[in-house]
C-alpha positions in Angstrom: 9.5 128.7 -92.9 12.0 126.4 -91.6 11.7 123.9 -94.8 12.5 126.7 -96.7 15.8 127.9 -95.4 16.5 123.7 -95.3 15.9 123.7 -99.1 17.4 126.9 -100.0 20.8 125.2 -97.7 20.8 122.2 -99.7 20.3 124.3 -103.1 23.6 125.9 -102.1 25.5 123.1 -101.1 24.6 121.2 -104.2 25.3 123.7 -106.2 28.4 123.0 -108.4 30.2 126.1 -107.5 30.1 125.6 -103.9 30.9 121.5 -104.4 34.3 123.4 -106.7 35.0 125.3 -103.5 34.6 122.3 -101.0 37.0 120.3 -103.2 39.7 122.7 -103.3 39.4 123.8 -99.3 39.6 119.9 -98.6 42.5 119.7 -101.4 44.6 122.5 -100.1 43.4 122.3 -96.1 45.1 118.2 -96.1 48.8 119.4 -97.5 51.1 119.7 -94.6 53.9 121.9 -95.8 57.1 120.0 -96.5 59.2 121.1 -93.7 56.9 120.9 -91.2 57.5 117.2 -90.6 60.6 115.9 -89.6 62.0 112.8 -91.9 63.3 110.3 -89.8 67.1 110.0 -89.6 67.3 105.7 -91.5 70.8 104.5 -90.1 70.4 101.0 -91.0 68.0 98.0 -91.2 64.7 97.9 -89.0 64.7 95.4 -85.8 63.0 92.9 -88.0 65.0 92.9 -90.9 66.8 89.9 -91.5 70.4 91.4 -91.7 69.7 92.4 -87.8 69.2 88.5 -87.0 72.2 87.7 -87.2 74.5 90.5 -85.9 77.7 88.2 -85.2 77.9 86.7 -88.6 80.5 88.4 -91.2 79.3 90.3 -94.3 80.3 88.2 -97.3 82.1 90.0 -100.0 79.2 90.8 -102.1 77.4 92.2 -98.8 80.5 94.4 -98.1 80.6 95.7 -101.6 77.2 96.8 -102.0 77.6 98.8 -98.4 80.2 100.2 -99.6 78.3 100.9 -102.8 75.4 102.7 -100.2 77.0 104.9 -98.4 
């Protein structure tokens, strides 16, 4: 008896209905809506970035224009 409800579970789950079904419940139970996480506020270059190496050093003029260009 318990082979047979095994078989008859397997049957089901192959079945390509129910494979439709578990595709669209994983498809639609992995989107996180858009506003529910926060974008991070990007104020300039990360730590690493090579224009925060050198923080004491002037922009040259082709720097300055395209921040200006940026913002």
């Amino acid at each position: 008896m318990g082979t047979s409800i095994v078989r008859s579970l397997v049957r089901l789950l192959d079945s390509p209905v129910m494979l439709g079904l578990m595709a669209c419940g994983t498809f639609f139970g992995l989107m996180v809506p858009v506003g529910a996480v926060d974008q991070p506020v990007l104020s300039g270059p990360t730590p690493g970035h090579p224009e925060r190496l050198c923080p004491m050093e002037p922009l040259s003029p082709l720097e300055r224009r395209l921040q200006r260009e940026l913002r």
